[in-house]
Structures are given as structure tokens and as C-alpha cells.
N, C-alpha and C positions, 0 to 999 in steps of 0.2 A: 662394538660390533652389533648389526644386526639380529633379531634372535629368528632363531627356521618360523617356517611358515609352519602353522598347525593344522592338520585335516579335520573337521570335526562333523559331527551328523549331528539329528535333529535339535538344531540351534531354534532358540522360538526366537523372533527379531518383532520389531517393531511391525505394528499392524499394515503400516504404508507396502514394507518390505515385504511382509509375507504376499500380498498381493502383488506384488509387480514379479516374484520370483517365481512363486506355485509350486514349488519344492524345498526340498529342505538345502539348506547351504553347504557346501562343499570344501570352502576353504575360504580361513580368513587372514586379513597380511596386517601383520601390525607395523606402522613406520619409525617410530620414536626410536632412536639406538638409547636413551637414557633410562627405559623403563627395562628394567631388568628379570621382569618378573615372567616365568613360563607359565603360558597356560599349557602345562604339559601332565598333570595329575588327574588319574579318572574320577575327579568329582561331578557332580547333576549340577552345581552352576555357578559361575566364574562372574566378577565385578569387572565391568570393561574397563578400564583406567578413564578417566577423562581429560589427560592431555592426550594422549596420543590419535590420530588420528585413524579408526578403522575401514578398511574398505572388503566387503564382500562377494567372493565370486562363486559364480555355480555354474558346471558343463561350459567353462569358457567363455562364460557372458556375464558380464557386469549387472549386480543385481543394485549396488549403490555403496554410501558410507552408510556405518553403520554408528548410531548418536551415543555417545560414550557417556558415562556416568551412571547405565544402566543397568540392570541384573539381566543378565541372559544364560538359559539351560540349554546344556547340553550332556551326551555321552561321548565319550574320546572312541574312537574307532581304532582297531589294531592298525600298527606300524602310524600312527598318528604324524609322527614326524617325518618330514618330507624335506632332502636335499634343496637349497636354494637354487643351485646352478642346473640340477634338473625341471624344476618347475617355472622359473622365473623367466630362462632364458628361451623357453620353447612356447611361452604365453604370445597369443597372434599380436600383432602390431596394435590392431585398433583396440583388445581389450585393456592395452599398454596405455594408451591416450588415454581413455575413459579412465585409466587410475590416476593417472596423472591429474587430469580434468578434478577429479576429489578432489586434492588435497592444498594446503599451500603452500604460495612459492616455495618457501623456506624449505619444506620436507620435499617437493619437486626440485629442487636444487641436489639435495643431499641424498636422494636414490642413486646415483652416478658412483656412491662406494657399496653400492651393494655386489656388483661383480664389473669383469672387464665389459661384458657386451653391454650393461645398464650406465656405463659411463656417458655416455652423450645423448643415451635416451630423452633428458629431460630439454636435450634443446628443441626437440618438436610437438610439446607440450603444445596444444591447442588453445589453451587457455592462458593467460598471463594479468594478474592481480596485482598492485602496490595497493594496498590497504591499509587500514588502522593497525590489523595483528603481524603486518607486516612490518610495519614500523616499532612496533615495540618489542617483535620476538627477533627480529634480525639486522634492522639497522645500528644501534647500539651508535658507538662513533666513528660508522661509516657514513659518508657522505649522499646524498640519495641522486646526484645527477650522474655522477657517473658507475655506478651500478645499474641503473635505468639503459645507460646508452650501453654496457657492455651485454644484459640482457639481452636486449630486443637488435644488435648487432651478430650475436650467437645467436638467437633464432632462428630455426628451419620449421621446413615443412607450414604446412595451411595457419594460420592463427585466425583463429573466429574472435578470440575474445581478449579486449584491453581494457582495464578499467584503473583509473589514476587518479584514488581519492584519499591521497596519506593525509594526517595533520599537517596542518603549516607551511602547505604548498602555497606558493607565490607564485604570481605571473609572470613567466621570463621567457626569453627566446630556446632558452633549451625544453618548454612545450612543443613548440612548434617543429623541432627538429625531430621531435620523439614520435610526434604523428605522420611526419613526413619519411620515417622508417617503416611506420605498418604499412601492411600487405593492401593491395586498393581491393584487389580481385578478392579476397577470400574474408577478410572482415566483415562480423555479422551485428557483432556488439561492443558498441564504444561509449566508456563512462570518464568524463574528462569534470573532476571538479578542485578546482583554484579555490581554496579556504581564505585565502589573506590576499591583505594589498589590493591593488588596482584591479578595475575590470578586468579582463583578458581577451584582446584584439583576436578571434580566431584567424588561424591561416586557413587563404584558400585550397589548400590540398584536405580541407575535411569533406568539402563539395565532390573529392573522388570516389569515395569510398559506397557503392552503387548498391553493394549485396548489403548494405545496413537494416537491420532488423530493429534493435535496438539502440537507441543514442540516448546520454543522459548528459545535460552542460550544468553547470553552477560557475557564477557568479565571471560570465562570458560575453560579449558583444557579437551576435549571432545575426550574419548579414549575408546572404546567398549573393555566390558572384553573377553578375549579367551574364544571363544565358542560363543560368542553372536549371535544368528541367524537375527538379526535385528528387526523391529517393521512392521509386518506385516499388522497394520492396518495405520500406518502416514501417513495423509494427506500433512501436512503444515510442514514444518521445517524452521526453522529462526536462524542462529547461524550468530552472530555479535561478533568481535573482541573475535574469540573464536580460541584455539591453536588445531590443528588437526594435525594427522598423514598423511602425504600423501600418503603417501603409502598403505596406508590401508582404506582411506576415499571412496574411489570410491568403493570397495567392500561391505561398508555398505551402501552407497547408492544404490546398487544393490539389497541387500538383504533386503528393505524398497518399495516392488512390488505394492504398492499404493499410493505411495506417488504424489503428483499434483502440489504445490509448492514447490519451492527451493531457501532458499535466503542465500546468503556468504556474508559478508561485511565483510570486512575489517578481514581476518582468514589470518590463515598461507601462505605462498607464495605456489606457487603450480610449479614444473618444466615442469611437467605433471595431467592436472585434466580430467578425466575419469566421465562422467554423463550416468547415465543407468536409463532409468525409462520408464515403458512400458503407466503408466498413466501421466508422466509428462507434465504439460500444460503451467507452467510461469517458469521460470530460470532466476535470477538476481545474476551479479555478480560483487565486487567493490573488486581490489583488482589487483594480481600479479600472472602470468603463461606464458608457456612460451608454450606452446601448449592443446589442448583439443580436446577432443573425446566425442560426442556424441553416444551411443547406444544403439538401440533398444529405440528409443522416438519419435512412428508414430504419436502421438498427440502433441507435445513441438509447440505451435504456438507462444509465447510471450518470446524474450530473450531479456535483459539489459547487458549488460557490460561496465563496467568504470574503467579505469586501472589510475597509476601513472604517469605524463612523466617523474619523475626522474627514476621511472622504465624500463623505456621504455627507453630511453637512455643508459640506462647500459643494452641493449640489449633484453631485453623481451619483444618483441614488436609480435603486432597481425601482423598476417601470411597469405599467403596465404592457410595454412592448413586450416585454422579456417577458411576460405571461404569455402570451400571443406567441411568442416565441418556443417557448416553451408545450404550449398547447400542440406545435403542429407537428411536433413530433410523434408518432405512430409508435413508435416503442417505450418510449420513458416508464419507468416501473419506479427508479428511484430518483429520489432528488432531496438533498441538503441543501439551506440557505439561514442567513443569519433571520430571525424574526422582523429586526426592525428595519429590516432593508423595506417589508412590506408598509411602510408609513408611506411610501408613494400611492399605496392604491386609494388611500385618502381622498387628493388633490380629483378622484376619477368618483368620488362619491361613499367608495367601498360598501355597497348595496348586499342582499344578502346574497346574494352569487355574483360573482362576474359573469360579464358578459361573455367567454368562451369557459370552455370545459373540460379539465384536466383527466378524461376519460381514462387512460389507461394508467394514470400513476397507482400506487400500489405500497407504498413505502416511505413517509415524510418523515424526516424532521428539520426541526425549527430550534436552531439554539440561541444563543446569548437575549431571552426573551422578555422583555422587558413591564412585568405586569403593574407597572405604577403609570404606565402610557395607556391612554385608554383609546390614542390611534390607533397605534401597534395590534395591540388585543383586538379591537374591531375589523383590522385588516386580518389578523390572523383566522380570525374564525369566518372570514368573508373568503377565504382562501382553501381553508378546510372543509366548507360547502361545496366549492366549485372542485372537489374530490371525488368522486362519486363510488370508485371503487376502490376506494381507500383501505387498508387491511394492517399495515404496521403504521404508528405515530408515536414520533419522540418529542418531548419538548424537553430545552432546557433552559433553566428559568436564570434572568440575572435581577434581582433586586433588591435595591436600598430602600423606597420609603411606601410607604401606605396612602393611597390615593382610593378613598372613598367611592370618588366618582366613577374607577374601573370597577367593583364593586356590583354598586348599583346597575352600572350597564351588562354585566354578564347576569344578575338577576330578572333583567329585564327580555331575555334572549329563552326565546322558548324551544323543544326540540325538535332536531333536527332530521328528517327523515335520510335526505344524504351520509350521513353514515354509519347506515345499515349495512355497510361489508365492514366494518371496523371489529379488530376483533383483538389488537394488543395496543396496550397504552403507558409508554414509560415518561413518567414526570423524575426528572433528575434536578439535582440542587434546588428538592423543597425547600423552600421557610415556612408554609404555611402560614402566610398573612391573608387576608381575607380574599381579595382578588385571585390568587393561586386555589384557594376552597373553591369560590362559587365558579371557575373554570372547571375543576374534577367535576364537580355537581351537574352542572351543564352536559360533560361529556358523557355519566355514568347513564344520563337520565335519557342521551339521545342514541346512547352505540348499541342494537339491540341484539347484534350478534355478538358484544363484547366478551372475550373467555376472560383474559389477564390484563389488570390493572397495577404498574410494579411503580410504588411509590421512592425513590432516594431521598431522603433527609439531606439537607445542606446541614454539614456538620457544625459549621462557624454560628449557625442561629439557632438552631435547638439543641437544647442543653438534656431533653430527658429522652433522647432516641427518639423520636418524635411518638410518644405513646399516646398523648395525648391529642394530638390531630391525631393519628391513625384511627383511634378510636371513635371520631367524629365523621370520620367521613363512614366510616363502618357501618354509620346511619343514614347514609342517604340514600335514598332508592334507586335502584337501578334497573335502564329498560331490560336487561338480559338475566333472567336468572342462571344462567351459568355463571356468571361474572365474579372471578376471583381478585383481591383486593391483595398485593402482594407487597410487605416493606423492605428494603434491599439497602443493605450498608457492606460495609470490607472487612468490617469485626465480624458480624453475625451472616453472611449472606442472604439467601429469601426467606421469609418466613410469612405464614398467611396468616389474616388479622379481620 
């Protein structure tokens, strides 16, 4: 049996909570029929269980769930206990959704014995999940195809949300029949990822679904039918190790005038990728191209790219286009790229600036960096110049062997007036070989508004915490007398040196 609902007053909740409520909570419903225990005793503060799932309400309006495993206070209020059949069944509809919308399937399923009128509540649950803790807390040696179709066969009412990413799903036509059961009209967010076996042929009834906000594919064959004007309302798109048309992909992302994120992992190769988005604001991309074109994207501030190097050695390497490209963005603030992608700006001379100017970036890093390449290094810092208002820089370093001649050439590099807005610098997987010092040196000597300098030790190369590089660079001069020298590991966290 379920146990009564509890009344309770000045509950302290999580910081999120208290702001989105701005009073104190009212009533809280616990789901789990196996936890037995009452919160019915006037103690000052009660341990939330952490299986069961909480959900919070105050004055009739959904304040959220509440994160279980936590200590929360309160004082019990007289007549604390409160009939279920009186409160539960006179709750308005939509605050019914919203609890519903919390929780999963599984306890969305199993409110139906809470009273007679909560018996088919849950078939117009707005939301509907097959997930990971769905499969391990409820499918047991039930079959997962026809539980799906008896689901989404009982469903009523509007459903916004379907997301279908259990372990060990396979591509089969009982997909296809499961999307062609969702609502066209009222669907907002759809998450379809196939773990195993073959691509997965999308059906064309995914082209209907118009009110889409969110879409997420993995591991899909993603091919708009002739004629499709695109999804006029996506926000979020997410395709992972999904097969695309290139030639055609950049036009439907053109004809998707809302859309704000964009993420590619690991898709088809691209010889040419084309990004068009007048709302675009994050762009992440892991993967292979051999040029890109940004247009028409005055708000794109946030871009990742992560390429192959066996890619990139059979000739697909980042360009100086994709700087140009890059540059003509009007927003960019952030941007991530591997370091040695920049061995291309070599072939263009890699001079101490480029030729354009990455005026508004604000936030670099540069990882898998390779300081035994004295390209790399050269392109890097010929890059970090053409930064001008540069203010966060991360690099992370990848290296095997000691090359002199990188060395020499970062001692030969005097400082840099460009950046004079630099003001934090994280070096992650030091080894402190020579090359990685006289890069710190260089930076320490050129950042004049530098505050924080947070060194990481590569733990596989130094063996005494790095105490003694720390202590060496301790001595180098720095243009900022503000500038704190900060070493950072998982044992000790920050400490100043």
C-alpha cells in the first residue's frame, strides 16, 4: 500500500527549489509502496530515502522532484496526515501531468493503484521514456516489443515526449511502427537511439512530426523525403553516428530557421559541410571535413571540433579557410579544436599573426597538444596572437619525446603584446619536459593581466607530484604581478606554490 501523503511546513530544499517556489512547501508525495517508513514523527529533520522518487507541491502548483539522498528540515504541522482520496483526487489535471512528467515509467505505471479515479491517470502521461533504469528496474523477463506497442497503444491525451534508448536495441521494423503510433500534431521531443546491429533505415513518417523541438538519432540513415521543407520549430538536434547525405544535409539545415544547437558525432565524412542558422548558438562537431562554411549565424558563440589524426594525415586537415571562417563570425566567444589540426597554418607560412583576426573570441582551448612538433607549437602561438581579447586559455598537452629544437624555438619568441586581456591559464597533463617550461615562460612573461595560472601534473610522468617543476617555474618572471601559480591534481585539489 501506498503510505498518506504528509503535510509539512518550513521544509529547507535544495537551492534550485527554494527559488523557483519562494515559499515554503506544502506537501510532499512519496511514490515507492516498498519503502515503509513514515515520515510522520515531529522531528527537525528526516533523510529522504534515495530510491523513492519525491515530487513537491505548494498552493496547487508543481514546485518540482525533490533529489533524494539528502537531509531536509522540517516541523510537522498539526493534523499532518491527510486522506489520499481527499487530496489526491480533487488535484487539477495539469498539476497531475506535471507529477506524472517527474517520475518513471515504472512508478507512472503503478499510480493506477493508488485509488479508483488514478487508475488510467497514467495513460495520459505527457511524457513516455524506455530508458536504461527502465530496463533494469522493470523489464526483468518481459519482452521489450510488446510492452512498447501496448504502451503507446493506451496512450491518451497530448504526448510531447518519446525517447527510445534502452540497452541492446536493434534495428527492426517494429521501430518504425512505434513512431508511426506517435502523435504528429502534438510531439515536441523525440530521442530514437538503435545501440546494436545495422544502421537504421529511418521511416518517412519521422518527416511529419512539425511541432519537433527536440530530436536526438544514433546510429540512423537520416535522409529527408523529396519535398520536405524541414522542421520549422527544432531547437536541439543531436545525430550521433548517424549516415547523411552531404550534399543535401546543409540545405536541411538551412530549412530548420530555429534551430540553436547542433551536434554531429561521429556522421558521415563531409568533403564540404555548409552550417546555416540565423538562431544558431553552440555547434559541436567530432568527425571528418575537409572545408566548412558558416552562414548567416550572427549569434554561433560556442564551437567544438574534434577531428581524426589518421584523418588528418590522409589530407583533411583544418585550414586556413576554417580560420576565415571562423573569424567571420560576429559572436564566437568560445571555441575548442584539437592543436595539431593547426599544422595546416604552416603550408600559409604561420607568420606572427594571421592574416584575419579572431576579435571577439574570449575563451580557447587547444587539446591533444603535441609539444615535440615544433609545427604545431608555431601554429599554436601564431593563433593565440591572432586572439586579441583572449581572457580563458586551456591547453592540453599530449607528449612522448623531447625535441630540443621545440625548445629553442619558444626561447626564441619574445612577448607578446596580444595578450594583454589573458587573465586565466590551465596547462592539464603536464610532464614538464622542456618545451612545456619554456611555453609557461613565454606565457607568464607575455599575459600582463594574467590573475590564475593552474598547473595539472600528468600523473603517469612525474613521480614527486610535480614539486619540483613547480617550484621552477615559481622563478620565472611574470609580466602581472597579480599572477597566481596554482598546482591542481584529484588527491590534493588547488593549492598555491
Amino acid at each position: 500500500m501506498y503510505r498518506p501523503i504528509h503535510k509539512l511546513s518550513n521544509l529547507r530544499l535544495p537551492e534550485e527549489l527554494n527559488k523557483s517556489c519562494g515559499a515554503k512547501i506544502d506537501i510532499i508525495f512519496r511514490w515507492d509502496a516498498r519503502d515503509e517508513k513514515r515520515i510522520s514523527r515531529p522531528t527537525s529533520a528526516c533523510l529522504v530515502p534515495r530510491q523513492p522518487p519525491w515530487v513537491a507541491v505548494r498552493n496547487g502548483g508543481l514546485v518540482g522532484p525533490v533529489r533524494s539522498g539528502q537531509m531536509y528540515h522540517f516541523v510537522r504541522m498539526k493534523g499532518a496526515v491527510i486522506s489520499e482520496a481527499d487530496l489526491l483526487t480533487n488535484l487539477p489535471n495539469n498539476i497531475i501531468e506535471n507529477i506524472l512528467g517527474c517520475l518513471p515509467l515504472r512508478d507512472v505505471v503503478r499510480t493506477s493503484i493508488l485509488s479508483r479515479e488514478w487508475r488510467y491517470k497514467w495513460l495520459s502521461c505527457p511524457e513516455i521514456v524506455f530508458d536504461f533504469w527502465f530496463d533494469q528496474m522493470f523489464l526483468g523477463d518481459h519482452k521489450l516489443e510488446p510492452l512498447i506497442y501496448q504502451i503507446l497503444k493506451l496512450q491518451k491525451g497530448p504526448l510531447l515526449k518519446f525517447a527510445l534508448q534502452v540497452p541492446d536495441l536493434k534495428s527492426s521494423p517494429d521501430l518504425d511502427q512505434w513512431v508511426r503510433m506517435l502523435p504528429n500534431n502534438t510531439l515536441q521531443d523525440l530521442t530514437l537511439h538503435v545501440s546494436r546491429g545495422e544502421t537504421h533505415k529511418l521511416n518517412s513518417n519521422l518527416f511529419a512530426f512539425q511541432n519537433l523541438r527536440n530530436l536526438k538519432l544514433y546510429n540512423c540513415v537520416f535522409d529527408p523525403v523529396p519535398g520536405f521543407k524541414g522542421f520549422s520549430k527544432l531547437v536541439n538536434l543531436e545525430l550521433q553516428s548517424v549516415a547523411l547525405v552531404p550534399e543535401t544535409f546543409g540545405k536541411f539545415i538551412a530549412s530548420c530557421p530555429a534551430i540553436e544547437r547542433l551536434r554531429l558525432i561521429h556522421c558521415t565524412n563531409f568533403d564540404f559541410l555548409e552550417i546555416t542558422g540565423p538562431r544558431l548558438k553552440y555547434f559541436e562537431f567530432h568527425g571528418v571535413f575537409k572545408s566548412v562554411s558558416f552562414k548567416n549565424c550572427p549569434v554561433l558563440s560556442d564551437v567544438k571540433l574534434t577531428f581524426s589524426s589518421m584523418d588528418f594525415k590522409r589530407g583533411n586537415r583544418f585550414s586556413l579557410d576554417l580560420v576565415k571562417s571562423l573569424s567571420c563570425l560576429p559572436a564566437l566567444e568560445d571555441l575548442q579544436l584539437q592543436a595539431y589540426a593547426l599544422e595546416d597554418l604552416v603550408e600559409h607560412g604561420a607568420p606572427n599573426k594571421l592574416p584575419v583576426s579572431l576579435s571577439t573570441l574570449k575563451n580557447l582551448h587547444l587539446s591533444d597538444m603535441y609539444f615535440e612538433k615544433i609545427e604545431e607549437i608555431s601554429c599554436a602561438i601564431c593563433f593565440i596572437r591572432s586572439c586579441p581579447n583572449l581572457q580563458r586559455l586551456k591547453i592540453t598537452a599530449f607528449t612522448f619525446d623531447v625535441v630540443d629544437s621545440v625548445a629553442d624555438f619558444l626561447r626564441s619568441q619574445t612577448s607578446s603584446e596580444s595578450l594583454s586581456q589573458l587573465k586565466t591559464v590551465k596547462m592539464q597533463l603536464f610532464s614538464g619536459i622542456e618545451a612545456e617550461m619554456e611555453f609557461v615562460k613565454y606565457l607568464l612573461a607575455s599575459a600582463t593581466a594574467l590573475e590564475e595560472m593552474t598547473i595539472t601534473p600528468h600523473g603517469g610522468s612525474i613521480t614527486d607530484g610535480g614539486e619540483s617543476i613547480l617550484n621552477e617555474i615559481k622563478q620565472y618572471p611574470r609580466a602581472s604581478p597579480s599572477a597566481a601559480i596554482l598546482s591542481s591534481d584529484k588527491s590534493n585539489g588547488k593549492k598555491h606554490i
